[in-house]
C-alpha positions as a Markdown table, in Angstrom:
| # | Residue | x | y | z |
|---|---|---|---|---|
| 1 | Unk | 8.1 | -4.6 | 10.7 |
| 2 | Unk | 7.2 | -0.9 | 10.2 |
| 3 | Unk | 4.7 | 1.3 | 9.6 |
| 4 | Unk | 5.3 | 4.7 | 8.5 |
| 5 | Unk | 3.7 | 7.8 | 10.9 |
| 6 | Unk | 2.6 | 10.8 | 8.5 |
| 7 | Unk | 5.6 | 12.6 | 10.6 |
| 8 | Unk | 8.4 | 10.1 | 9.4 |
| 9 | Unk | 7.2 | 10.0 | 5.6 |
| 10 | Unk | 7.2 | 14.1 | 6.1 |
| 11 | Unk | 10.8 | 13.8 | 7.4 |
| 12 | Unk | 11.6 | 12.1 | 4.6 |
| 13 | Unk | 9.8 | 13.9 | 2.0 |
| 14 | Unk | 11.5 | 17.0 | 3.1 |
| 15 | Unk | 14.9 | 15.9 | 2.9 |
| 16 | Unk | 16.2 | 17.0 | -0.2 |
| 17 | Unk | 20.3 | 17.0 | -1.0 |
| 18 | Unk | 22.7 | 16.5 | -4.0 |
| 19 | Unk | 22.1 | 12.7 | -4.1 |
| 20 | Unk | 19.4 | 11.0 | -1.7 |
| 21 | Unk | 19.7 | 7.2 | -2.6 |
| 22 | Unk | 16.5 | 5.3 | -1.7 |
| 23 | Unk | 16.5 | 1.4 | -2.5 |
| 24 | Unk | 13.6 | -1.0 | -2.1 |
| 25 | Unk | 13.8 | -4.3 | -2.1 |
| 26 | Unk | 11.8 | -7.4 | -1.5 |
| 27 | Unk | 12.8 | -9.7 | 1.7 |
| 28 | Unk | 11.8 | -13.4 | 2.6 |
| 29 | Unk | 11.6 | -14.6 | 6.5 |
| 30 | Unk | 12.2 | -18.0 | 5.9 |
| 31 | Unk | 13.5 | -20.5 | 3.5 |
| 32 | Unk | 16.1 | -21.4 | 0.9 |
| 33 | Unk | 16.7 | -17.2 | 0.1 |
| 34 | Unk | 17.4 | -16.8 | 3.4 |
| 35 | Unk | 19.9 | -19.8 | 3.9 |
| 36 | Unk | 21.3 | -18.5 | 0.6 |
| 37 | Unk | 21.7 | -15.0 | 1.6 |
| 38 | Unk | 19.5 | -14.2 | -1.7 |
| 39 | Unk | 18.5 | -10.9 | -0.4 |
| 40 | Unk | 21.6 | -9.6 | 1.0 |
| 41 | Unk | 23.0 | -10.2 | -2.8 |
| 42 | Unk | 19.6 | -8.0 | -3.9 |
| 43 | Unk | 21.0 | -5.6 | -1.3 |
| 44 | Unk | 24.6 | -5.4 | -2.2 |
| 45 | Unk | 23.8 | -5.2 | -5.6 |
| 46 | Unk | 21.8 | -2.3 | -5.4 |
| 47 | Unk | 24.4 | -0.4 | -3.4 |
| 48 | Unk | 27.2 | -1.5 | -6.3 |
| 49 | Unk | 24.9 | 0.1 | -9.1 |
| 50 | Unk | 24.1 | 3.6 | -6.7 |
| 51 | Unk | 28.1 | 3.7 | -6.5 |
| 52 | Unk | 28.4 | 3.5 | -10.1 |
| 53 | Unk | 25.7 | 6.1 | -10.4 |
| 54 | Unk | 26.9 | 8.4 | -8.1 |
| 55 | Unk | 30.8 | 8.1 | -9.6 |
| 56 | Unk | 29.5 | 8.9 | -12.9 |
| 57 | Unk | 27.8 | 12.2 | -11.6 |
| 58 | Unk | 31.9 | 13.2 | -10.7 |
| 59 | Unk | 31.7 | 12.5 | -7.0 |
| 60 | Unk | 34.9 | 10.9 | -5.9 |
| 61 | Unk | 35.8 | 8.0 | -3.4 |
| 62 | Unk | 35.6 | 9.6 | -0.5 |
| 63 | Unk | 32.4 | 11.4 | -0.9 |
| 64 | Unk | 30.9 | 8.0 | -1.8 |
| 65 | Unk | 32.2 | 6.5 | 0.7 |
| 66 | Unk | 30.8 | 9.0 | 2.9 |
| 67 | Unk | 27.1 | 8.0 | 1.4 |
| 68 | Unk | 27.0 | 4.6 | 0.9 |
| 69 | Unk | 29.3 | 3.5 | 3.9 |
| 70 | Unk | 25.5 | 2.6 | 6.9 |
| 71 | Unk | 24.5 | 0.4 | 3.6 |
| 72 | Unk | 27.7 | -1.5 | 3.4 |
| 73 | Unk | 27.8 | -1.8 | 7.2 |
| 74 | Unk | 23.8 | -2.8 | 6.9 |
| 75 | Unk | 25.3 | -5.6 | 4.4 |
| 76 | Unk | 27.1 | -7.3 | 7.3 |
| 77 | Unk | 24.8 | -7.6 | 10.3 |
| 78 | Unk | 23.6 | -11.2 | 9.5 |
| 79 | Unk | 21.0 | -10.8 | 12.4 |
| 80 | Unk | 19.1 | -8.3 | 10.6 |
| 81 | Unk | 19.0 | -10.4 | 7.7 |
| 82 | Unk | 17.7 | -13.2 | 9.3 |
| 83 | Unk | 14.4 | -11.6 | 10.6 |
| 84 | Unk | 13.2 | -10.0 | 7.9 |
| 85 | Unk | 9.8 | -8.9 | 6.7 |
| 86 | Unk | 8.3 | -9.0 | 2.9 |
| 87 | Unk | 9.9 | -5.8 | 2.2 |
| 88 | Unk | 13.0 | -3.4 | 2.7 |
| 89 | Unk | 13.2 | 0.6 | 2.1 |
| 90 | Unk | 16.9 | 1.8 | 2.7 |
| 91 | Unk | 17.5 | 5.7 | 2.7 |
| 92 | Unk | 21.1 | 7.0 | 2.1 |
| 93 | Unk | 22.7 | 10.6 | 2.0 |
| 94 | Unk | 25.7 | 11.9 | 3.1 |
| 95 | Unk | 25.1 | 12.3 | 6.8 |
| 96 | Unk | 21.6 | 10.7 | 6.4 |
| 97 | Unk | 20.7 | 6.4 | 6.8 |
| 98 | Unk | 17.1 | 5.3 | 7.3 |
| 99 | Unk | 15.6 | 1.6 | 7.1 |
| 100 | Unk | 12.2 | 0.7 | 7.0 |
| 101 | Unk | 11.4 | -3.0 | 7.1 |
| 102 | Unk | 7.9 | -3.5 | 5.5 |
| 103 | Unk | 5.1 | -5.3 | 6.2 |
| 104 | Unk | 4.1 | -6.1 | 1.9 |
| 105 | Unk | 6.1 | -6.9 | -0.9 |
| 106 | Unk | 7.8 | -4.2 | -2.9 |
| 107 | Unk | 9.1 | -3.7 | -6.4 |
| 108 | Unk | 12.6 | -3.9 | -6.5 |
| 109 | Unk | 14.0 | -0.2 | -7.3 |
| 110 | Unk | 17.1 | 2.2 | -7.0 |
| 111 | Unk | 17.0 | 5.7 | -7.2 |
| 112 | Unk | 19.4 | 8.5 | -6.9 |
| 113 | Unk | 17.8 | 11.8 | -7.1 |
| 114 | Unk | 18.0 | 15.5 | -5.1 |
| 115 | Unk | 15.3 | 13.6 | -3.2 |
| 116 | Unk | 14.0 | 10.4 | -1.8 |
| 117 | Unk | 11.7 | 8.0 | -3.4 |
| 118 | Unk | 8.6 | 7.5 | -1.6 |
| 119 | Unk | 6.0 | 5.7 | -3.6 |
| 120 | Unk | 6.4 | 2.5 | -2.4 |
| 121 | Unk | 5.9 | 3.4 | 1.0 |
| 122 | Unk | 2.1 | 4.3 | 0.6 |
| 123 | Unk | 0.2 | 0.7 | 1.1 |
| 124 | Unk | 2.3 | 1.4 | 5.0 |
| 125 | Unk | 0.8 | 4.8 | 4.9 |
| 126 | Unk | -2.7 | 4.0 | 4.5 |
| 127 | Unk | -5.2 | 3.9 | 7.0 |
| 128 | Unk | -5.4 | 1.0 | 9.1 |
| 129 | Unk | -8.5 | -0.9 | 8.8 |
| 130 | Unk | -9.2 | -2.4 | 12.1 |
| 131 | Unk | -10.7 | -5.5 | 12.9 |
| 132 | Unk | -10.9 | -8.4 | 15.6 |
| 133 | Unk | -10.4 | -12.5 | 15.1 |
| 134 | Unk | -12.0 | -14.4 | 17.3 |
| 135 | Unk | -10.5 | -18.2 | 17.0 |
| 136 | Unk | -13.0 | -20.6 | 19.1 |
| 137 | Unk | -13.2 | -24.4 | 19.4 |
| 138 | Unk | -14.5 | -26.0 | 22.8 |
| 139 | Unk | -11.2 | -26.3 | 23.5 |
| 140 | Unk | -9.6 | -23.3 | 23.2 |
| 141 | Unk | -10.4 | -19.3 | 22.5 |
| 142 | Unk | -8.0 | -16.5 | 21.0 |
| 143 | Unk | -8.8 | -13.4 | 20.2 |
| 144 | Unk | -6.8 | -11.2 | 17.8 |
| 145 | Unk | -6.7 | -7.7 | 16.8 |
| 146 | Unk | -5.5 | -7.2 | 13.0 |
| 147 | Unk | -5.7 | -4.8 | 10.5 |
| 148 | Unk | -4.1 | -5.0 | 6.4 |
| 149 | Unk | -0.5 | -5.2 | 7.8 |
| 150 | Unk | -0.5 | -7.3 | 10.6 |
| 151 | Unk | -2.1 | -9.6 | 14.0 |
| 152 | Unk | -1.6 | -9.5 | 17.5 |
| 153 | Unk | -3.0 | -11.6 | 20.4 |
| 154 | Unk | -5.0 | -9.7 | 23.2 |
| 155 | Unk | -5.0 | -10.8 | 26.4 |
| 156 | Unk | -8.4 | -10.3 | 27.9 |
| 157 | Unk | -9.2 | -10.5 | 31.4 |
| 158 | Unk | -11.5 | -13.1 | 32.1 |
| 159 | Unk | -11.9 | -15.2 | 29.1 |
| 160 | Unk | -12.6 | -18.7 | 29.2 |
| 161 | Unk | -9.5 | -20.8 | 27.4 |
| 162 | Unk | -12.8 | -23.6 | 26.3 |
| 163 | Unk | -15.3 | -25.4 | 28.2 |
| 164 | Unk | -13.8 | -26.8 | 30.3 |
| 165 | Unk | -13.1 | -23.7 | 32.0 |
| 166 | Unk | -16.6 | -22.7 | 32.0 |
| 167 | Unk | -18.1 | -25.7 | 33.2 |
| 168 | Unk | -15.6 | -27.9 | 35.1 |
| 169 | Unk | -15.0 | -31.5 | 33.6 |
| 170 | Unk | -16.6 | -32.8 | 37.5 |
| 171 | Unk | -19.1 | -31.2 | 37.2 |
| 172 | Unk | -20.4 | -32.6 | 34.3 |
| 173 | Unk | -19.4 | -35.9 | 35.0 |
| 174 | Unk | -22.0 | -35.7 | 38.0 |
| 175 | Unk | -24.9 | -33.8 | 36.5 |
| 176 | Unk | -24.6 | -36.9 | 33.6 |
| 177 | Unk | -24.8 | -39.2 | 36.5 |
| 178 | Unk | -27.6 | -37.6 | 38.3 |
| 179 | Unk | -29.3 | -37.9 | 35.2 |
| 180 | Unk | -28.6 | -41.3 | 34.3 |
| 181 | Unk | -29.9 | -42.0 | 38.0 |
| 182 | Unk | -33.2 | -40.0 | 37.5 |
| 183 | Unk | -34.3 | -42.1 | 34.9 |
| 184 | Unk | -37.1 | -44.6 | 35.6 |
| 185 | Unk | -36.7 | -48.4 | 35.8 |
| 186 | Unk | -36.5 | -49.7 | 32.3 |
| 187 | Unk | -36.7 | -46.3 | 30.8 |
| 188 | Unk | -34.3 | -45.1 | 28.6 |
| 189 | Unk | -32.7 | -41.3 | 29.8 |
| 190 | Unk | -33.7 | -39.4 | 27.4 |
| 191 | Unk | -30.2 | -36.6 | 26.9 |
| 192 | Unk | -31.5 | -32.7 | 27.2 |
| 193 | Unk | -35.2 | -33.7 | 27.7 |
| 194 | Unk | -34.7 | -31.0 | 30.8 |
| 195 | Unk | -32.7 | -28.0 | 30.1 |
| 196 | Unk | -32.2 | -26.5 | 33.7 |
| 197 | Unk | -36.0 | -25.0 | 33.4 |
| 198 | Unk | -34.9 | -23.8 | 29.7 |
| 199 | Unk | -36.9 | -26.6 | 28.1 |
| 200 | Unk | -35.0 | -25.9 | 25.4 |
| 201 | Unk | -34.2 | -29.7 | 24.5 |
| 202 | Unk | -30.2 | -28.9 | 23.9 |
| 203 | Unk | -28.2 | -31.8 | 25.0 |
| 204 | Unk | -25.7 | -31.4 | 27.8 |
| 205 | Unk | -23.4 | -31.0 | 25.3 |
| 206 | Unk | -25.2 | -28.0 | 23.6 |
| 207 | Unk | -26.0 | -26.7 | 26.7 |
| 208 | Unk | -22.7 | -26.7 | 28.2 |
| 209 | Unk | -21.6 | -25.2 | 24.7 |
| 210 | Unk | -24.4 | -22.7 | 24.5 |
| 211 | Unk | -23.3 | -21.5 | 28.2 |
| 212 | Unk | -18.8 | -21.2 | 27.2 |
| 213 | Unk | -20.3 | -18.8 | 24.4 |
| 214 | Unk | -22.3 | -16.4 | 26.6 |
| 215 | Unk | -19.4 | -16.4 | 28.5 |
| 216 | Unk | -16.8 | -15.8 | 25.8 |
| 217 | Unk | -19.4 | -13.5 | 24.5 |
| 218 | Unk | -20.3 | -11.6 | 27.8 |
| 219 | Unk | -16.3 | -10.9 | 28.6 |
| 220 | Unk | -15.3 | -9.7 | 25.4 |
| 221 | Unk | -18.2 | -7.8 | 25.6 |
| 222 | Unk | -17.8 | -6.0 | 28.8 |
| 223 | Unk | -13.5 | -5.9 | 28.3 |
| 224 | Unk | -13.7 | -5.1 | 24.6 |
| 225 | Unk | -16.5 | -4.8 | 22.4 |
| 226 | Unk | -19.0 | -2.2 | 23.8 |
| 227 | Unk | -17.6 | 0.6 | 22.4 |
| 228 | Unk | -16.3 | -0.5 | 19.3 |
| 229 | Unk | -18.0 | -0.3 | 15.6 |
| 230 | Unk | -15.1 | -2.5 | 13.7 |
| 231 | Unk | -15.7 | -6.3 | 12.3 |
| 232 | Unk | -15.2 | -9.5 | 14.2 |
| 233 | Unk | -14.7 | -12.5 | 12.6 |
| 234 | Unk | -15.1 | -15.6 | 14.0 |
| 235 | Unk | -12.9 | -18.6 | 13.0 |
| 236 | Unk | -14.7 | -21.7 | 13.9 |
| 237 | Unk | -17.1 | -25.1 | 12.6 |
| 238 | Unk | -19.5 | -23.6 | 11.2 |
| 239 | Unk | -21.9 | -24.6 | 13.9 |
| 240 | Unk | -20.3 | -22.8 | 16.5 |
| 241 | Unk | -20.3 | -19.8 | 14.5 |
| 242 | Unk | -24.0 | -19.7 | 13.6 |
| 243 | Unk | -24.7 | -20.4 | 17.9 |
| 244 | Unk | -22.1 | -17.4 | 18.9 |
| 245 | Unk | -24.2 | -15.0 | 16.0 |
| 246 | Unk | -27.4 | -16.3 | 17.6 |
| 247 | Unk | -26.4 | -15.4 | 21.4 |
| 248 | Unk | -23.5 | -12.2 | 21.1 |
| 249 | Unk | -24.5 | -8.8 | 22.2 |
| 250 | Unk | -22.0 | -7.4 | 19.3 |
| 251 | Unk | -23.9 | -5.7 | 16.4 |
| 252 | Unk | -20.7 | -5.9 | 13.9 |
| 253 | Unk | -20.1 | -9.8 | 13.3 |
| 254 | Unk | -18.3 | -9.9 | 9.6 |
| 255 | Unk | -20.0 | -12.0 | 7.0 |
| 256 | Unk | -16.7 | -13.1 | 6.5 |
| 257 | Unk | -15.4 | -15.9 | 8.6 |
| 258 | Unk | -13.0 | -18.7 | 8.5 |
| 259 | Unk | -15.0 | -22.3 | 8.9 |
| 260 | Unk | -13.3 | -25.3 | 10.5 |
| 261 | Unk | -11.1 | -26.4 | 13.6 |
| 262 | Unk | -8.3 | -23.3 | 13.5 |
| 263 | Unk | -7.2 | -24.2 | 17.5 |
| 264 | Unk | -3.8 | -25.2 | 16.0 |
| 265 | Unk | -3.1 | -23.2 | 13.6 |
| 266 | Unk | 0.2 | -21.0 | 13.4 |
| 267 | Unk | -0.6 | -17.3 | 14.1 |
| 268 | Unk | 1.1 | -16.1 | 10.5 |
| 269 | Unk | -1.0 | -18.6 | 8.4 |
| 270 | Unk | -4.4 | -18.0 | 10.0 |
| 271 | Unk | -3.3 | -14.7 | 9.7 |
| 272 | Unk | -3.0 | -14.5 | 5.9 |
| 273 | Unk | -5.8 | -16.5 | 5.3 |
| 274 | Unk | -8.4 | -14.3 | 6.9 |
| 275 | Unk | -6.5 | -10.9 | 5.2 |
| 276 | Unk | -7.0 | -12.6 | 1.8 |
| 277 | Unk | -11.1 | -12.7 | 2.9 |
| 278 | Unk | -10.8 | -9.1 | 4.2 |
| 279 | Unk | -9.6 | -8.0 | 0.8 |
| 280 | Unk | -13.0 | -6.2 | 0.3 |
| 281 | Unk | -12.6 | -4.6 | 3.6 |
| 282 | Unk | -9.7 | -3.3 | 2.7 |
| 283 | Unk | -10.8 | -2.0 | -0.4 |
| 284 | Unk | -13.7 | -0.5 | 1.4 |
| 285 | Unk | -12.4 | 3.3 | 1.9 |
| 286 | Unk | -11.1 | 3.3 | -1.8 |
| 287 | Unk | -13.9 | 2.2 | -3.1 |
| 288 | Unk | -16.3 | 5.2 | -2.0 |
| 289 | Unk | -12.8 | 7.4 | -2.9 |
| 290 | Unk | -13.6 | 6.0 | -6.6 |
| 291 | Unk | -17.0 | 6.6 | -6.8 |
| 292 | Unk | -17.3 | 10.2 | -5.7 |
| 293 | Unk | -14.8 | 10.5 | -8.6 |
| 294 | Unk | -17.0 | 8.9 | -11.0 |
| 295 | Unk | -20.0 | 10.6 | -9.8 |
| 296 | Unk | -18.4 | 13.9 | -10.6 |
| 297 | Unk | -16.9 | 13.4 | -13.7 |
| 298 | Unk | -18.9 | 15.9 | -15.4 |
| 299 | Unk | -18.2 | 18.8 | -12.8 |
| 300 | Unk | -14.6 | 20.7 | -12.5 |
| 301 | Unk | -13.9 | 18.0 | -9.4 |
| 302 | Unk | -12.5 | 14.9 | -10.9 |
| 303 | Unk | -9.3 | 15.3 | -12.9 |
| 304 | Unk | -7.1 | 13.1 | -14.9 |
| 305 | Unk | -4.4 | 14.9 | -16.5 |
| 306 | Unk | -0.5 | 15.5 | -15.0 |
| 307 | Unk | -0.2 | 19.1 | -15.8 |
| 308 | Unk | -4.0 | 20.0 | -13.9 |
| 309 | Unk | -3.6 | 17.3 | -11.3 |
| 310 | Unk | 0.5 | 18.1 | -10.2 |
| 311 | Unk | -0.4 | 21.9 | -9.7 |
| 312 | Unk | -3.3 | 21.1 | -7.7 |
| 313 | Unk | -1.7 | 18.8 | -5.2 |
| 314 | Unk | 0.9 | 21.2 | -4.7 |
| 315 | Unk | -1.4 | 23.7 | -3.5 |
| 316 | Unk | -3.4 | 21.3 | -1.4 |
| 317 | Unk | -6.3 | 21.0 | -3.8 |
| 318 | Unk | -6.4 | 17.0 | -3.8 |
| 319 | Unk | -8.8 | 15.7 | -1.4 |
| 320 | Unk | -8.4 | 11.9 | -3.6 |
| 321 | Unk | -5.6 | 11.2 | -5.3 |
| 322 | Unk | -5.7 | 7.7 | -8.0 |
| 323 | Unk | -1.6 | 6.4 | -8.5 |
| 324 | Unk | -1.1 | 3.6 | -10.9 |
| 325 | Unk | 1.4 | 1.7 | -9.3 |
| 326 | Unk | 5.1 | 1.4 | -10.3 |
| 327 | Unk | 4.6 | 4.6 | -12.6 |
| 328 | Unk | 6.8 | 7.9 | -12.9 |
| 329 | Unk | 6.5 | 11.1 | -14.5 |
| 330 | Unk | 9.6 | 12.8 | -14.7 |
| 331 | Unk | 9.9 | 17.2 | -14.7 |
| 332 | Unk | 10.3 | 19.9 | -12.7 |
| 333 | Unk | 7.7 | 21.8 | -11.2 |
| 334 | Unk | 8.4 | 25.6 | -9.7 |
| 335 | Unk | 5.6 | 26.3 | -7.1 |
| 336 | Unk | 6.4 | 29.8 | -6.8 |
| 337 | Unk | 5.7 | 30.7 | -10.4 |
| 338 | Unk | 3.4 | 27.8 | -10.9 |
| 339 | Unk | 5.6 | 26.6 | -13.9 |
| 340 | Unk | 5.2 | 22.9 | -15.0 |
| 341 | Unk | 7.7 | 20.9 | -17.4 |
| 342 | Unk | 6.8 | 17.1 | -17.9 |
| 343 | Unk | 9.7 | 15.3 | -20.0 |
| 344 | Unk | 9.2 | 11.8 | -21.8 |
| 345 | Unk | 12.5 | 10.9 | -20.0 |
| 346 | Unk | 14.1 | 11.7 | -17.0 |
| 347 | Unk | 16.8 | 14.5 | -17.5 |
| 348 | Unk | 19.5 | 16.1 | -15.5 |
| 349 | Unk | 17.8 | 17.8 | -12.1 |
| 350 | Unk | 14.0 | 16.1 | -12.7 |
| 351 | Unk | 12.3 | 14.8 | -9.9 |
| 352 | Unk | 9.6 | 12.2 | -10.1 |
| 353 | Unk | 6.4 | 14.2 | -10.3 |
| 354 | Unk | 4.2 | 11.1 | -9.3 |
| 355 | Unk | 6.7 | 11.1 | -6.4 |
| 356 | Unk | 5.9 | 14.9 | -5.2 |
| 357 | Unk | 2.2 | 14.7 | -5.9 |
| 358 | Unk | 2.0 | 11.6 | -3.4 |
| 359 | Unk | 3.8 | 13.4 | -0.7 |
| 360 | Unk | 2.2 | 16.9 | -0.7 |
| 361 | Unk | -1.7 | 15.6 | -1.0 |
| 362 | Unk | -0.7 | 13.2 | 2.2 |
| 363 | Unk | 0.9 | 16.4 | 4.4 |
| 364 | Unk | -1.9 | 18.4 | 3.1 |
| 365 | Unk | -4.5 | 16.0 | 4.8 |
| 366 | Unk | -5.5 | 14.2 | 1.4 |
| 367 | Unk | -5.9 | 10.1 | 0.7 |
| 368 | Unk | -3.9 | 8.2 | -1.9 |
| 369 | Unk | -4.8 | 5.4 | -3.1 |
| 370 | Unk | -2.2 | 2.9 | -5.0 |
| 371 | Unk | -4.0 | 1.3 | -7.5 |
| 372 | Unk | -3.4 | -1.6 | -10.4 |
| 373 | Unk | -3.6 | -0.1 | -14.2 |
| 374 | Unk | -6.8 | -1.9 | -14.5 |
| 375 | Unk | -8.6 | -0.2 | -11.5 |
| 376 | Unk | -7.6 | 3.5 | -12.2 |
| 377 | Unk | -10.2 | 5.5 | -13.5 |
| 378 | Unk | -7.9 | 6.8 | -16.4 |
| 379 | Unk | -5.4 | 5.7 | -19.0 |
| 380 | Unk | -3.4 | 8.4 | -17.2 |
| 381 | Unk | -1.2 | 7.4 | -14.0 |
| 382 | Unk | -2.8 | 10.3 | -12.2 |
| 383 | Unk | -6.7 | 10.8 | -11.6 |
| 384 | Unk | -8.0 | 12.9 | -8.5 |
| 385 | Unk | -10.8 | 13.9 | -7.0 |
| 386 | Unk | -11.1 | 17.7 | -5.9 |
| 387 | Unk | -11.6 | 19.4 | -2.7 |
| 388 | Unk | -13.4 | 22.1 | -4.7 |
| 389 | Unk | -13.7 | 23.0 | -8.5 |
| 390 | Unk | -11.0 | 24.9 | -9.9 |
């Protein structure tokens, strides 16, 4: 699994040569596609049409041999293919081979241009929105940190793996005898009438439950949490959650959680389920992205047409910039001479315009933001918002 650093997708938006191949494909990790090879056929296929391709633009057999020869090779290593992620991005030139396996489904796609293809490599290029999971049950306690692409465990020093390890099954077993014994003759023990001098009127239960989440609470605190600003949610019954809101010291506890008994559920699938809640999250960045566009679509900030919008990226105007997905608008444009052509169809020497824009608002420090038809901000498949008025 990969994500991209700004310096790779650089690297690669910089290459440029006669034929740069770039082939996305999705990719499963488990199941009947992989027993059945399906996406090595994807693959394989892919690499059969860019060899067609590239023999129809004259080269011959040995040149394509030269280009396509890491794919073919790629094709064979049955290892790779059996741990794969949702996603593939292959990158082929004559003396050039890149893979990226990718976190997120992709649109299946082949490309041979004087450049590489790099749209579907933004959702891996976006920021990472951090967050924590913490997984509890009176038997166990994970804790996770995760962000839109993946989750991994953190091992922190000190934390209790339940209650047990807070308050030692003996222990208990002895205070519940000492009060059983404390109890008058023919009175009945009344359970949590004395809370250690709390007088809170918790049962031992509670009160051996209130004192495992201080101390989950008090260790992530002092290993983790006490300088950080990003959600934690909490995966637990949904009384447990309410008592760990009630007693943290952390000021960032999401409104999202998970509610239920999560202490044996896989990694992956609690995984997924609390990304689907976090969607919002997620979304969070883009949304304010959205809205200063909207909020300025009377001044000479928000744009929404291809011949302002392609300029202005190229000269590191585009502080937002709004990319329906799977969309391609094929030209030329000559930077020097600030000279635009836009063509209905893709002609000998275009690039993908989309494809440029993308790349030089993300080296010039902008955002983009990949977006569904229905949430851009314009029938057009470029809108952006301005660093200043032009």
């Amino acid at each position: 699994m990969e994500i991209i650093t700004k310096e790779e997708f650089t690297a690669l938006g910089n290459y440029h040569a006669d034929n740069c191949i770039s082939i996305y494909i999705p990719t499963h990790s488990s199941g009947i596609a992989v027993n059945e090879r399906y996406d090595q056929i994807v693959f394989k296929n892919n690499l059969q049409k860019a060899k067609v391709e590239l023999t129809g633009k004259g080269l011959d057999s040995r040149q394509v041999e030269s280009i396509l020869t890491p794919g073919f090779e790629l094709l064979k290593n049955e290892e790779f293919w059996n741990f794969q992620s949702e996603g593939l991005a292959v990158f082929l030139a004559d003396g050039y081979f890149k893979v990226y396996q990718l976190p997120l489904p992709v649109k299946e796609e082949l490309l041979v241009n004087s450049s590489f293809l790099l749209n579907q490599l933004l959702p891996v290029m976006e920021r990472r929105h951090r967050f924590y999971i913490l997984v509890l049950s009176k038997q166990d306690c994970k804790f996770y940190e995760a962000d839109q692409f993946e989750m991994k465990k953190l091992e922190v020093e000190g934390l209790p793996y339940g209650m047990d390890d807070v308050v030692p099954f003996e222990l208990k077993e002895k205070r519940q005898t000492h009060r059983r014994a404390g109890a008058a003759a023919g009175e009945r023990a009344v359970v949590g009438a004395n809370f250690h001098g709390h007088g809170s009127g918790l049962s031992d239960e509670d009160e051996y439950l209130v004192q495992y989440l201080k101390e989950v609470d008090q260790t992530l605190w002092t290993e983790v949490l006490h300088n950080q600003h990003v959600p934690l949610v909490i995966a637990a019954v949904d009384y447990e959650i309410g008592l760990y809101k009630q007693i943290t010291n952390y000021k960032h506890i999401s409104e999202v959680a998970l509610q239920g008994n999560y202490q044996h559920e896989e990694r992956h699938s609690l995984y997924l389920k609390i990304r689907d809640k976090m969607a919002t999250y997620f979304r969070e960045y883009c949304n304010k992205a959205l809205k200063n566009f909207y909020d300025n679509t009377t001044t000479r900030l928000s744009f929404t047409t291809p011949e302002d919008i392609i300029p202005a990226a190229f000269y590191a105007q585009v502080s937002d910039l709004f990319v329906e997905k799977g969309q391609h608008i094929w030209g030329t444009f000559d930077e020097k001479d600030n000279k635009l052509v836009i063509h209905q169809q893709k002609q000998e020497n275009d690039e993908c315009l989309i494809n440029k824009a993308i790349f030089k608002t993300i080296i010039n420090g902008g955002e983009v933001h990949l977006l569904d038809r229905e949430k851009m901000p314009t029938q057009s498949p470029l809108a952006a918002f301005l660093r200043f008025a032009i």
